[in-house]
N, C-alpha and C positions, 0 to 999 in steps of 0.2 A: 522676402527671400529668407530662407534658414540660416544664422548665421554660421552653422558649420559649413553654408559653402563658401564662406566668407574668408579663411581662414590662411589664406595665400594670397599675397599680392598678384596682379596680372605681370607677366614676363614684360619685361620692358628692353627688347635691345636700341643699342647707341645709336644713331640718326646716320651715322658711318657705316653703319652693319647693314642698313636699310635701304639707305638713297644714298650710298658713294656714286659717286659721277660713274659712270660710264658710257654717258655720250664723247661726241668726236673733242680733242683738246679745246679749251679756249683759241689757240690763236689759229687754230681753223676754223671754228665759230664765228669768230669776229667779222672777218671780214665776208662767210656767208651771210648773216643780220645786216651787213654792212649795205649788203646787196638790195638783201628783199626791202631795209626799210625805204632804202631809195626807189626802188621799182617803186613801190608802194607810196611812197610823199608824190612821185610826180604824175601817177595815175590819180593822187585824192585833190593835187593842185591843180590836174587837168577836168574836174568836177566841179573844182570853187569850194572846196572842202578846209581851206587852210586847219581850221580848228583839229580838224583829226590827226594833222601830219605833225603835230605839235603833239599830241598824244603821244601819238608812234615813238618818237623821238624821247619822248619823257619815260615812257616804259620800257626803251630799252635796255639799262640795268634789270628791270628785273624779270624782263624776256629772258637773259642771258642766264638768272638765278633759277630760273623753272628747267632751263635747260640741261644744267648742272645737275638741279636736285630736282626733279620732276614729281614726288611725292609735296614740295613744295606746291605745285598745280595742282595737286587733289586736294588739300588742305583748302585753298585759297577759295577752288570753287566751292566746296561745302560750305564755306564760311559765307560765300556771296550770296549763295540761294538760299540756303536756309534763314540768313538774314533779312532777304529781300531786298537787298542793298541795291540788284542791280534793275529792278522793278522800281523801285524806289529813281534813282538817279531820270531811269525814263519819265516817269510821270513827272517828276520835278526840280529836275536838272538838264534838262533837254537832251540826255544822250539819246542819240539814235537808235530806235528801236530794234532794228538789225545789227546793228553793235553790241548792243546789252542783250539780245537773246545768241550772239554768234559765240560771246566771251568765250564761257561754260564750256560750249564744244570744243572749243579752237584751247584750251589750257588742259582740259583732260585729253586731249588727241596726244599729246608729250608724255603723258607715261604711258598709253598705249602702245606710241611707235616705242619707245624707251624700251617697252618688255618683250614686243614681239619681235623687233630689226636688231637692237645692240645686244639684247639679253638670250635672243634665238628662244625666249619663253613661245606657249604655248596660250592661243585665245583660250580664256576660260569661262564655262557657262554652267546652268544648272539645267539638264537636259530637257526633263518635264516640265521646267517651267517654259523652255525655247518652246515646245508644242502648244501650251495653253497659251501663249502670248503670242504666238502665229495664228492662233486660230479668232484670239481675240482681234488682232486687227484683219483677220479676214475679215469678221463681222461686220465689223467699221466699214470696209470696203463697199459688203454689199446694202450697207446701212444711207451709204451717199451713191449708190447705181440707182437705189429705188426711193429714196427721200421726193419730197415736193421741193424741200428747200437744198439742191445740191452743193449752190454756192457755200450755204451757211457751214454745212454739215462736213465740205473739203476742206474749210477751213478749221471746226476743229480735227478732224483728221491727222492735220497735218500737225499742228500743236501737240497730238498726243503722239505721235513718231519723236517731234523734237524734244519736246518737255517731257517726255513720258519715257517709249522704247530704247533712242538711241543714249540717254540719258540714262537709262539702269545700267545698259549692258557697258558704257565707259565705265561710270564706275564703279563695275563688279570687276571689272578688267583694271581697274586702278588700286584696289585693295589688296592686296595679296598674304601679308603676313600682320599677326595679332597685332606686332608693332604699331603697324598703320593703322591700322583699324583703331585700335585707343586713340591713336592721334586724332583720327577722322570725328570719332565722338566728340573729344575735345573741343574740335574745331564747330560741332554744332552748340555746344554750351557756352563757349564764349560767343557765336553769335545771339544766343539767349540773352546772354549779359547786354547787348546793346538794345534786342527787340523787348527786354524786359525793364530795361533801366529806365527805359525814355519816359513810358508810361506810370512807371512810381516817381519819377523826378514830377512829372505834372499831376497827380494828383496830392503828392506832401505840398508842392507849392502851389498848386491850382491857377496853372500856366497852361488852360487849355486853348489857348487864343493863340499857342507856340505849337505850332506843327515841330518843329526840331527837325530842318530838312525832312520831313517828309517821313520818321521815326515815330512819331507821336501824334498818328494822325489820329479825327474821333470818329464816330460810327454816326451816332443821329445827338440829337438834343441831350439826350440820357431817359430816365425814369424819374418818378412824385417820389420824394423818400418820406413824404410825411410829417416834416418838418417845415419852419416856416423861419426868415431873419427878418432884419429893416425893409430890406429891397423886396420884400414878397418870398414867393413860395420856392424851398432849394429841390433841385434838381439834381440827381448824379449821374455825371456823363460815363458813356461805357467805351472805355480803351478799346483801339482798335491798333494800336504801334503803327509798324511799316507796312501790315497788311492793308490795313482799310477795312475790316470786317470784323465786328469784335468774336462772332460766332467763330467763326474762321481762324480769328488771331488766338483763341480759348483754344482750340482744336493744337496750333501748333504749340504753345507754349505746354499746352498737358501731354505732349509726348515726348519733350526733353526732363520730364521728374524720373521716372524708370531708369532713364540713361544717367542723371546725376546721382542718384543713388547708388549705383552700380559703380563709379567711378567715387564715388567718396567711401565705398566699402573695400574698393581695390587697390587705389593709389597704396604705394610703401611710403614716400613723403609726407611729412605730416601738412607741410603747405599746400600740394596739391590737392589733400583729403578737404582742407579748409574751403579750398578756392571750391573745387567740386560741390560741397554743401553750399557755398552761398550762392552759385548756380542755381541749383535746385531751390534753394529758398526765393531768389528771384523769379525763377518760373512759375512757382505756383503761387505768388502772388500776385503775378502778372496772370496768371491765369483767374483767379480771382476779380480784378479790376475792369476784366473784358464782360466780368456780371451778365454771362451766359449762362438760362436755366439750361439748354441744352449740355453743355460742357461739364454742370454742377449732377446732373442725372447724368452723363456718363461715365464722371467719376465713384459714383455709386458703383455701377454696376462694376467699372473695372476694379475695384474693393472689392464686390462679391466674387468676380470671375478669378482674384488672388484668393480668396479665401476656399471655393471651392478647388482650385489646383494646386492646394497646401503648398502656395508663394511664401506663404508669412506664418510668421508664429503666433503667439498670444500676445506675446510681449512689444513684436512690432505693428499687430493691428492696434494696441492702446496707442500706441505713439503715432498711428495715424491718426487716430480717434482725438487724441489731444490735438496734433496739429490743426486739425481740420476745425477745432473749437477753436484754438488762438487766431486760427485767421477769421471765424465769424464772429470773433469779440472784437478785434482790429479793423475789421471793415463791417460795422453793423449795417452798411449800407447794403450787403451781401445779401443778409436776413431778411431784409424787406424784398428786396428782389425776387428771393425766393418765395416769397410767400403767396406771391401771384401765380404759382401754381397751382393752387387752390383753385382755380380757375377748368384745371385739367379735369377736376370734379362734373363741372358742368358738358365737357365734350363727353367726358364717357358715361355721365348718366346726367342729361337733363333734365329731368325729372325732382333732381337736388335740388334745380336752383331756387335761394327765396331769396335773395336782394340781388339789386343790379351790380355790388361789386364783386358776385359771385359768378355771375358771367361770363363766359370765354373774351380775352382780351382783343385787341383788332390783329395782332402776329399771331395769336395762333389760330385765329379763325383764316385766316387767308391761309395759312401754312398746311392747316387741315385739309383745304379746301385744294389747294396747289398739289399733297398727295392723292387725295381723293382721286381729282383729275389726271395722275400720274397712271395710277392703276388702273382708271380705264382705257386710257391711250395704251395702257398695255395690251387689255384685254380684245382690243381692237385689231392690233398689231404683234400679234405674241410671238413672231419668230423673231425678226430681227430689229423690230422695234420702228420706227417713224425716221430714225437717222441721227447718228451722233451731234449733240450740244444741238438739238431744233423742239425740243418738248417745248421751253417759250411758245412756240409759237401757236403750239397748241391749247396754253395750260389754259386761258380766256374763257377760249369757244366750249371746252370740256364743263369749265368749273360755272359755265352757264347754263348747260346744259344741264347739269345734278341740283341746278337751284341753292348752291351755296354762295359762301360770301364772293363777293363780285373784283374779280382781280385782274392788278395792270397786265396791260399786253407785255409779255415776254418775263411773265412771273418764273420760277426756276422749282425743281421738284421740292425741296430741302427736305429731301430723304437720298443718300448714296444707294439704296439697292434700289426705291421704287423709279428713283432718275434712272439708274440703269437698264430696269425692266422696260423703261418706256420708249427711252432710247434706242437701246440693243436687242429689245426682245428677248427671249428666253436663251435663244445661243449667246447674246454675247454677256446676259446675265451668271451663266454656267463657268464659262472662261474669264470671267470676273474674279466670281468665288474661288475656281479653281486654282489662282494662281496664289490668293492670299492664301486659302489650307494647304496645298501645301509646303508654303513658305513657311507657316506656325507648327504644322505636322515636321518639320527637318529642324525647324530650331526647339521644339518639344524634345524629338532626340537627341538633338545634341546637347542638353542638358542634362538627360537620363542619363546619356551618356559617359559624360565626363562627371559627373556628379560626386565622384569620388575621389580619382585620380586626379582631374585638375579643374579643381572648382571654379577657377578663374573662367576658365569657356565657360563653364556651365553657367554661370552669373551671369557673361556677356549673351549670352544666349537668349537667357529669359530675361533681359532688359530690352531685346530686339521686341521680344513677344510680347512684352506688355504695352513696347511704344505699338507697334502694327496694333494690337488691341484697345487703345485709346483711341486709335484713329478710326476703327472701325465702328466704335461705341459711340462717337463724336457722331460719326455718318450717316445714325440713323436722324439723326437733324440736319444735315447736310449735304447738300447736291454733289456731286463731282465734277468739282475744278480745283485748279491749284494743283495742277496734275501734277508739276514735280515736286510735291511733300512727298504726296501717293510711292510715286517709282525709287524719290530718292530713300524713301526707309524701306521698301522694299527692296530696293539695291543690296543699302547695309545689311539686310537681315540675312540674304543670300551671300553674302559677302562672310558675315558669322561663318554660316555655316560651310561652306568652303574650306575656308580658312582654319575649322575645328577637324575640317578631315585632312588637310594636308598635315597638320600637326601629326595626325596619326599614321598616316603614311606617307608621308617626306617627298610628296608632289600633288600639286592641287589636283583632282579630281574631279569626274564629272559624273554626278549621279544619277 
């Protein structure tokens, strides 16, 4: 980013200005909470649920605190999902899976009622986008009327309503002013700090036998680095945090650097500017330890895609150019990893190869092979594609049929557009794209925009557009799931932009 646009803090009002109570008093509250948690203990004792009514009852303080300050509830849940905290507690804390997917909804439902019942506000949306995202889950719709597999394909349906639609639109409905919105970021970078910390705590101490509750989980064995001790040949294991996927967990970690940047350029404190940089310092060395070639090529390109959209200057592409050195001198294990790309040699011209460790490896011949068969499930199916989350079930019988490398039943695209092509077929590939441009087409303007006058948006802007740009760079090695990364930073980004038009005209808008 230029740092003339740097050159103003982001407006920060008091938490008073923002979230003052305006729900009904406490000693009306009380004894309605008083009500439902009772309704609710003897409905969960008349199941044999004890454990939950002990919840109930535990969370009452800070039921009443989301009540009060309901921007508290949008903090909390950014912090939960983008953590994975509450994925986490299901797989390995037994919370009930309807529990841990109802949280999220049931804590941003509170500033919804908050702004549209006490505040008399007005639902707020991004119009264009409401038509490409109707049209996209029509798609869906007719994607499981005509599937072989309808079970599979309703069930993710319904996944992408709850993790995906109903989840933007809270909360673009939960963000309203810059305030928040900083706050919001906030609250995704200190969840960094846990999804990031776990993973350098076990590799400085090489505690990979410690899941850390379920923070510090691994991906597979690791990679040969080449080297050898006492015990035989070392092996470097590849971080996967809370996710479980180190692909996947590389994909989230590289879209909070944009936004820590932004926020260590903006902060007026100079603690905050601290705290924000070693954010960002932990992300992208969490990002690093996930030893994703894919995530290492799409930080490339999103480098080039700054450099073509004169993001950056001279002076701060060196300082990325340095950085990116200090982390492959600090993790030389980095360098070997990558060097197995050399391998991509022999997929796009086999004709190269002269020794066997020039070779395509066994991941990316399956992954070759898993798009291959993606594209022709498309080209078979090109309207509305085979039927959402069921390509598995195809990718076998396809990648048998082209005489490629020979893959497990219910292998996955790891490509975001050829999955969606084969999927959705061409309509719900179109309603795909159209909803990320133009998310990046409004926050493009609102940077051009403000670019002058108040740099701050325009920063917050293009830190939306570089994180949706990581993500989309990530995607070309990446199937889609994890659908609420997807909507949640598509949220915030329409959220930006909103938020940069009420500034200007002194009532959210809808464009």
């Amino acid at each position: 980013m230029s740092s003339r646009l740097l050159n103003r803090p982001f407006p920060c009002r008091t938490m008073s200005a923002i979230s003052a109570p305006f729900l009904p008093s406490r000693r009306r509250l009380l004894p309605l909470l008083a009500a439902l948690v009772l309704t609710l203990a003897a409905a969960l004792l008349a199941t044999q649920q004890p454990l939950l009514v002990v919840a109930l009852v535990l969370i009452l303080p800070l039921g009443l605190a989301f009540l009060r300050l309901p921007e508290l509830a949008t903090l909390t849940v950014l912090f939960l999902l983008y953590s994975n905290a509450l994925v986490v507690g299901v797989k390995f804390h037994n919370v009930p899976k309807m529990v841990g997917g109802a949280i999220p909804l049931a804590l941003l439902a509170i500033p919804l009622v908050a702004y549209l019942v006490f505040r008399r506000q007005k639902l707020i949306y991004h119009a264009q986008l409401v038509v490409l995202i109707a049209f996209y889950l029509l798609v869906q719709i007719l994607g499981v009327l005509f599937t072989d597999y309808r079970t599979e394909a309703f069930q993710f349906a319904i996944e992408l309503i709850l993790e995906g639609i109903i989840l933007y639109f809270l909360v673009l409905n939960a963000i309203r002013t810059p305030a928040t919105l900083r706050r919001a970021i906030w609250a995704l970078l200190l969840a960094g700090l846990i999804l990031g910390g776990v993973p350098i705590l076990q590799q400085i101490t090489g505690t990979f036998d410690n899941n850390y509750a379920g923070f510090g989980q691994l991906s597979d064995r690791g990679f040969r680095t080449g080297e050898e001790n006492i015990f035989g040949e070392i092996r470097q294991i590849k971080m996967a945090g809370a996710i479980g996927e180190q692909n996947r967990y590389a994909q989230v970690m590289l879209m909070l650097i944009p936004l820590g940047l932004y926020r260590f350029w903006g902060e007026r404190r100079a603690w905050l500017r601290w705290l924000a940089l070693l954010c960002t310092m932990i992300s992208g060395l969490s990002f690093v330890l996930a030893f994703s070639r894919g995530g290492a090529v799409s930080f490339v390109l999103i480098v080039v895609a700054m450099i073509l959209l004169r993001l950056v200057n001279a002076g701060q592409l060196a300082l990325i150019a340095l950085g990116a050195t200090a982390v492959l001198v600090a993790v030389p294990q980095y360098t070997t990893r990558l060097a197995t790309l050399q391998s991509l040699r022999a997929w796009i011209s086999p004709e190269s190869v002269n020794t066997v460790e020039e070779e395509p490896d066994g991941a990316i011949q399956g992954r070759t092979a898993a798009m291959w068969a993606a594209f022709y499930v498309f080209l078979d199916h090109p309207l509305v594609g085979v039927g959402p989350g069921v390509f598995p079930y195809y990718s076998r019988q396809y990648a048998d049929r082209l005489d490629m490398a020979r893959l497990e039943e219910g292998r996955e695209a790891h490509s975001l557009y050829l999955d969606l092509a084969a999927e959705n077929g061409a309509l719900g590939f179109i309603a795909f794209i159209g909803i990320v441009a133009v998310t990046l087409r409004d926050l493009w303007r609102t940077r051009k925009r403000w670019l002058a006058e108040r740099p701050e948006l325009a920063n917050m802007a293009t830190a939306f557009l570089l994180a949706i740009l990581a993500y989309l760079a990530t995607g070309i090695f990446l199937h889609l799931s994890y659908l609420r990364y997807f909507w949640l930073i598509i949220a915030l980004g329409s959220a930006a932009i909103l938020v940069a038009r009420n500034e200007e005209t002194g009532q959210l808008q809808t464009p």
